[in-house]
C-alpha positions as CSV (number, residue, x, y, z in Angstrom):
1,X,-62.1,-40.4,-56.8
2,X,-59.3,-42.2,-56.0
3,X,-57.2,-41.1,-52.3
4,X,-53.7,-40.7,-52.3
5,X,-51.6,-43.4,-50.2
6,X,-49.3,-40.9,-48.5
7,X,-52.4,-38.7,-47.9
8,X,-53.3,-38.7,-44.0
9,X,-56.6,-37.6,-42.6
10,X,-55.4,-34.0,-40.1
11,X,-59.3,-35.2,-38.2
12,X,-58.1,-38.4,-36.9
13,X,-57.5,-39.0,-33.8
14,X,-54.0,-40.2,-34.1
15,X,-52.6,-37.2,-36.0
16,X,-54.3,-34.6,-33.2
17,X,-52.0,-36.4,-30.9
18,X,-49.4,-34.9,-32.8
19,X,-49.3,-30.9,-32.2
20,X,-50.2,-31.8,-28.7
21,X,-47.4,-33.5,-28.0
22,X,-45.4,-30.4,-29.3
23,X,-47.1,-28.4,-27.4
24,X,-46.2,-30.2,-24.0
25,X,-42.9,-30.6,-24.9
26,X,-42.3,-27.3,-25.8
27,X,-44.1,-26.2,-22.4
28,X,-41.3,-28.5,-20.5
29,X,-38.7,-26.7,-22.7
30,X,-40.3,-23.1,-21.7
31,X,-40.4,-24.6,-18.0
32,X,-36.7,-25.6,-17.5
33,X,-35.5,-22.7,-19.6
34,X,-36.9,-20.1,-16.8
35,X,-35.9,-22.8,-14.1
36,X,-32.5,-21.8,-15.3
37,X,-33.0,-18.7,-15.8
38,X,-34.4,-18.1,-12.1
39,X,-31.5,-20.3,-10.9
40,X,-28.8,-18.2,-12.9
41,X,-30.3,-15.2,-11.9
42,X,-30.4,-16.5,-8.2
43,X,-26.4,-16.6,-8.9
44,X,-26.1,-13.4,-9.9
45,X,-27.7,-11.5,-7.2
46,X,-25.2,-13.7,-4.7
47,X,-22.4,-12.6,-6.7
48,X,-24.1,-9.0,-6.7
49,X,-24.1,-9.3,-3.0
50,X,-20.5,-10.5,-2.0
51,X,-18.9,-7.6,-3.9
52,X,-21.3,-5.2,-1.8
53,X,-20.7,-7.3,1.2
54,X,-17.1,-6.5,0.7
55,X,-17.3,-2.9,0.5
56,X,-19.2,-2.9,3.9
57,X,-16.6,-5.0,5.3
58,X,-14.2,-2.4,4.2
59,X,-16.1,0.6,4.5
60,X,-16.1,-0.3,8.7
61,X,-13.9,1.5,10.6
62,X,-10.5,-0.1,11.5
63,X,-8.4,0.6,14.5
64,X,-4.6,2.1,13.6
65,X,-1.7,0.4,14.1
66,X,-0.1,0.3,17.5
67,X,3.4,2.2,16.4
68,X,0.7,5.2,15.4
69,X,-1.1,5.7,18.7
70,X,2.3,5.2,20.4
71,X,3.8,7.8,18.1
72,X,0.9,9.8,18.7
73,X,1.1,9.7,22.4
74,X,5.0,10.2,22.6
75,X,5.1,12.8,20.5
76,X,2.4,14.9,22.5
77,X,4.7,13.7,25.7
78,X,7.7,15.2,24.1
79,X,6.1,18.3,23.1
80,X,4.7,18.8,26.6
81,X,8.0,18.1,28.1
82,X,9.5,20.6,25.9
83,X,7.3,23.2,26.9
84,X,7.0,22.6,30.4
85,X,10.8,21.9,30.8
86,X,11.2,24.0,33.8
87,X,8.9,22.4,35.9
88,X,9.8,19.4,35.4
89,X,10.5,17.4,38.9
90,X,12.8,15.0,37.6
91,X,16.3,14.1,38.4
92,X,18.5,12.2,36.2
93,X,20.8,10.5,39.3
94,X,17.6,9.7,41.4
95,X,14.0,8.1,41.9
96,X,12.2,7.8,38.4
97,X,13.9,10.0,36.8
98,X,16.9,8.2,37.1
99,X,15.2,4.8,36.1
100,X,14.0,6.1,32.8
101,X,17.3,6.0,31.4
102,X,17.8,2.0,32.3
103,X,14.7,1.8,30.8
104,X,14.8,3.3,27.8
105,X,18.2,2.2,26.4
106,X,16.7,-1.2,27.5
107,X,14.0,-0.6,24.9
108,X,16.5,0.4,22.6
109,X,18.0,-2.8,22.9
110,X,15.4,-4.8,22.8
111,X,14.4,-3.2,19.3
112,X,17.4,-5.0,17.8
113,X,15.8,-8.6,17.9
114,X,13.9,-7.3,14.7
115,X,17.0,-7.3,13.0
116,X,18.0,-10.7,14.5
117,X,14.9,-12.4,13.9
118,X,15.1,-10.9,10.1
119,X,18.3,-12.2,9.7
120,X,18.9,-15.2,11.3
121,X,16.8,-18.5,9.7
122,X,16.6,-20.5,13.2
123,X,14.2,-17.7,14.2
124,X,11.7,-18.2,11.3
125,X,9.4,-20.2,14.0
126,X,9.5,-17.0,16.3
127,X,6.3,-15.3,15.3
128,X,5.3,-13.4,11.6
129,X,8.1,-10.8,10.8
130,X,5.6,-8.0,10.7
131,X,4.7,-8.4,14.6
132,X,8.4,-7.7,15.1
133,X,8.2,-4.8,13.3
134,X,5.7,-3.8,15.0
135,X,7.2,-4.3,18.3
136,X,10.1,-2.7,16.4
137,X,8.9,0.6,15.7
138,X,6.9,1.0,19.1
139,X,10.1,0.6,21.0
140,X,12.1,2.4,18.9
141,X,9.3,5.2,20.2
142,X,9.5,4.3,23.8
143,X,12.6,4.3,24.0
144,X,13.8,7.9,23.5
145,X,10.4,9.3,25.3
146,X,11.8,8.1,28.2
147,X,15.7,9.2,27.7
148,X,14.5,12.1,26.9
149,X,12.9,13.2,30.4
150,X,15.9,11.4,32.2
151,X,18.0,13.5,30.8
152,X,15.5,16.4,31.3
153,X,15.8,17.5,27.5
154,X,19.5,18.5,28.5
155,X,23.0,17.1,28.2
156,X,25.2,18.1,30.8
157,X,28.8,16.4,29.6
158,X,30.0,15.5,25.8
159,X,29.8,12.0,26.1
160,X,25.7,12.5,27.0
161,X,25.7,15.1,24.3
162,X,26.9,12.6,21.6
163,X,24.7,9.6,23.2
164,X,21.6,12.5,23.0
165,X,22.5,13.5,19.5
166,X,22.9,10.0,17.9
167,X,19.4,8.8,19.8
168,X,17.4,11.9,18.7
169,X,19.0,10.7,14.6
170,X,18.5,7.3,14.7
171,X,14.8,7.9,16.3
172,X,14.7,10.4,13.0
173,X,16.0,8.4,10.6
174,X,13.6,5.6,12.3
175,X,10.3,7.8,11.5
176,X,11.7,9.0,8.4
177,X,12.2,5.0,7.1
178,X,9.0,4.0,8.3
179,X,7.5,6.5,6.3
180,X,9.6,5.2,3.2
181,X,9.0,1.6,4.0
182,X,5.1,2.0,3.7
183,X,6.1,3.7,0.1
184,X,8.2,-0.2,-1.0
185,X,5.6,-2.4,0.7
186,X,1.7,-3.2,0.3
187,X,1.4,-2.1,4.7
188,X,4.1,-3.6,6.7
189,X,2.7,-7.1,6.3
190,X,2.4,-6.8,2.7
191,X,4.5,-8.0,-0.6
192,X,7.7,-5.6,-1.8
193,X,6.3,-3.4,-4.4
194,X,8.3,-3.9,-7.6
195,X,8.5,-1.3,-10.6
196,X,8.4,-4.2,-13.2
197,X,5.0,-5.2,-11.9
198,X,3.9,-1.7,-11.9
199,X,4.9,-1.1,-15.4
200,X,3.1,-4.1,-16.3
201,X,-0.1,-3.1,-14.6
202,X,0.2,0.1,-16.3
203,X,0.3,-1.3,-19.8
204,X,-3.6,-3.5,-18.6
205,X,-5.3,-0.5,-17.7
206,X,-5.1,0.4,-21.7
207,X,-6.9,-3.3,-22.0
208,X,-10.5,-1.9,-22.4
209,X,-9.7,0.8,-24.9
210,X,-7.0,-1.2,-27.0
211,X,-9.7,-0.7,-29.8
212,X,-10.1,2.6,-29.7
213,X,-6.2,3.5,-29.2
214,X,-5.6,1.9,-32.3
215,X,-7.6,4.2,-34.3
216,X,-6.0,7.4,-32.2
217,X,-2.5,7.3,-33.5
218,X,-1.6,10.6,-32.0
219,X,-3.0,9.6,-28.5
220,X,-1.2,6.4,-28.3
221,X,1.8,8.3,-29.7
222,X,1.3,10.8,-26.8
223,X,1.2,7.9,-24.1
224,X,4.3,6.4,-25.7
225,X,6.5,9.2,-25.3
226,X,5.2,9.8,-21.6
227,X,6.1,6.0,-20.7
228,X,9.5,6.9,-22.5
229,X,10.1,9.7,-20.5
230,X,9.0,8.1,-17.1
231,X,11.3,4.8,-18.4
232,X,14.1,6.7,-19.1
233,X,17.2,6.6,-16.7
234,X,18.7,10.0,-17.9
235,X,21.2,12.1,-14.7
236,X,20.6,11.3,-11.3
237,X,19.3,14.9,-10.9
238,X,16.6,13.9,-13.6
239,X,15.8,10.6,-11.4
240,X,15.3,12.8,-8.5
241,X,13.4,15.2,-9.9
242,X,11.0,13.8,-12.4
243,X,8.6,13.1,-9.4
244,X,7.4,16.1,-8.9
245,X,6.9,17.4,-12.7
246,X,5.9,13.9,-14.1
247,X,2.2,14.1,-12.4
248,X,1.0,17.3,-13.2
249,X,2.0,16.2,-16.7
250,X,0.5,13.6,-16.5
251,X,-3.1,15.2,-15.4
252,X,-1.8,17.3,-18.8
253,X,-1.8,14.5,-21.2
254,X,-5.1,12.5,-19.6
255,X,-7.1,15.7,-19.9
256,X,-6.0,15.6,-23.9
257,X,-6.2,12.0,-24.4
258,X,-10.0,11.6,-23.2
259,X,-11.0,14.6,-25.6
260,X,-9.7,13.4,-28.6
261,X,-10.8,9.6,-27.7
262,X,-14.1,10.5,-27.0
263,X,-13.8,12.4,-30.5
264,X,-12.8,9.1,-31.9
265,X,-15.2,6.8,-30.3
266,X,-18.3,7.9,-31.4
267,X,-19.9,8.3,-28.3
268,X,-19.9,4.4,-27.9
269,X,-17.1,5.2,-25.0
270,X,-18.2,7.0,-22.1
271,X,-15.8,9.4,-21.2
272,X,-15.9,8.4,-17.6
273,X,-14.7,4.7,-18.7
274,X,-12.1,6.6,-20.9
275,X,-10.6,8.2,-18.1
276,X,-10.7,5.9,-15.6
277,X,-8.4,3.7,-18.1
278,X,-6.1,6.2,-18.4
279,X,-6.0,7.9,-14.9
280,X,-5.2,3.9,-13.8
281,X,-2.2,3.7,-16.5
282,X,-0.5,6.8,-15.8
283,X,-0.9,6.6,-12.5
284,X,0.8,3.6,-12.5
285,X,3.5,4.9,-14.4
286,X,4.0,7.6,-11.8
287,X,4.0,5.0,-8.9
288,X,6.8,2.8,-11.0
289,X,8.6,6.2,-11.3
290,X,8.7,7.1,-7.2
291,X,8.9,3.4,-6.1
292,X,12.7,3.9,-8.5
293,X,13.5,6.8,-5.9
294,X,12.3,5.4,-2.9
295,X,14.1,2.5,-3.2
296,X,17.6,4.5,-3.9
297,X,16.5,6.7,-0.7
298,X,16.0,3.4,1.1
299,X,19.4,2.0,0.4
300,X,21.0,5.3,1.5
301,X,18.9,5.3,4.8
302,X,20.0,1.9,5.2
303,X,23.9,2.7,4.8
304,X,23.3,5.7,7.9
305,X,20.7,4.4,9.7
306,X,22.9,1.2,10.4
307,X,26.3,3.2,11.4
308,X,24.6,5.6,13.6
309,X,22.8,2.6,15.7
310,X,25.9,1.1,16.3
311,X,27.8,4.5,17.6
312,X,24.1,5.6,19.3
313,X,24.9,1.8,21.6
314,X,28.5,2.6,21.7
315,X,28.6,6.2,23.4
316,X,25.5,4.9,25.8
317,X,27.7,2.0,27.1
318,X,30.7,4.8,28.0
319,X,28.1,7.0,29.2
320,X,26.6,4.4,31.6
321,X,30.4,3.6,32.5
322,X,31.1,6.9,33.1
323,X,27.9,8.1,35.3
324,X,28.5,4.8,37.5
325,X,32.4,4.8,37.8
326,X,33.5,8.3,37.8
């Protein structure tokens, strides 16, 4: 019988060799395929743990800012004053009372080299803008603690009655901007919030259910005509007003949208994903929508708060004349 040439003997020696060395190689494959693995999963719990080492970070309790305590304190001082009026010991034309008035219209002073260092570009060099404003806002609350008891919560002529009156509004209209300057900025040392950007953040909260939103005509028709309506510039009593309306409707039209999305989906959205999308984009659209009016009721504290500072400096100089002359 004769043996085919291209025939080989599986029994020799030489062709064993063969499916061992396969067998090794594919070991050394197996080996650096779960070195990897290991490796890339030695990654991931790293990454795993600077997210949660962030959250602690946050989650630690942080001291308030300074103008809060001070507000705190001078508004308890003020109160107690108020209350306890009559047995107060102070006089305004001797001792300490009578030093708490140099004192405190020198802090009111002094709170202007905010608006100097804002304003003038030589000073850029002079420290971070948000420590003045800081120092800013704690001496606009010194200030008129301090005038206050010199003046024993009274005014006894009508130039002090007008100095009083126009300290105790720009020290209001002070606590009243503060409150409306958090509103524009990301924290006094952060960026200016713009409504453009919050629109725009609004519109990638839809990002994860795009999919879905496409195949819910009615939904996506429903959160069109809400972005219209928050978009819309309309009356100014509309502006004003759509604030307070435009939230509870949109908790309305959330509440709607996940149902009929989670109708839609097929259960293969969770309705907790579903409504954390859309809580983020109409909340957004809310935000865009106040950030408008805070921003008109910025400028318009701006155009009094301005004016009443300069008359508040104007009557304390004649005052000071006055009391030292006459």
């Amino acid at each position: 019988m004769m043996e085919r040439p291209f025939e080989r003997d599986e029994s020799s020696p030489q062709n064993r060799s063969r499916p061992l060395l396969s067998n090794e190689s594919k070991s050394k494959t197996d080996f650096i395929r779960s070195s990897r693995t290991a490796s890339t999963s030695l990654r991931g719990d790293s990454s795993q743990r600077a997210p949660r080492a962030a959250q602690a970070d946050a989650s630690r309790f942080r001291f308030p800012a300074p103008h809060l305590v001070v507000a705190a304190i001078s508004f308890a001082c003020i109160g107690w004053g108020w209350l306890n009026v009559d047995s107060l010991t102070l006089a305004a034309d001797d001792g300490i009372g009578y030093w708490l008035g140099p004192i405190g219209l020198a802090c009111m002073t002094l709170l202007l080299g905010y608006s100097v260092r804002k304003r003038v570009h030589a000073l850029r060099s002079a420290g971070p803008l948000a420590t003045w404003l800081e120092v800013h806002l704690v001496l606009g609350l010194i200030g008129p603690t301090m005038i206050l008891y010199h003046a024993r919560f009274d005014s006894s002529s009508m130039n002090a009655t007008v100095a009083m009156g126009c300290m105790l509004a720009v020290a209001g209209s002070g606590v009243g901007g503060r409150f409306v300057y958090g509103r524009l900025h990301r924290g006094l040392a952060g960026p200016r919030r713009t409504v453009d950007s919050l629109r725009r953040d609004a519109r990638q909260q839809l990002a994860p259910i795009e999919t879905l939103l496409e195949r819910a005509p009615r939904v996506k028709a429903r959160l069109g005509a809400f972005e219209a309506t928050a978009c819309r510039r309309g009356s100014w009593m509309l502006r004003l007003s759509r604030p307070f309306w435009l939230r509870p409707w949109s908790w309305w039209v959330r509440v709607g949208a996940v149902s009929a999305l989670a109708r839609e989906g097929d259960g293969r959205y969770r309705r907790r994903d579903l409504r954390r999308a859309l809580r983020g984009h109409l909340s957004a659209q809310c935000r865009a929508v106040e950030l408008g009016v805070y921003e008109r009721v910025f400028a318009l504290w701006h155009a009094v708060h301005v004016p009443l500072c300069a008359i508040l400096f104007l009557s304390a100089v004649v005052h000071v004349l006055a009391v030292h002359l006459y």
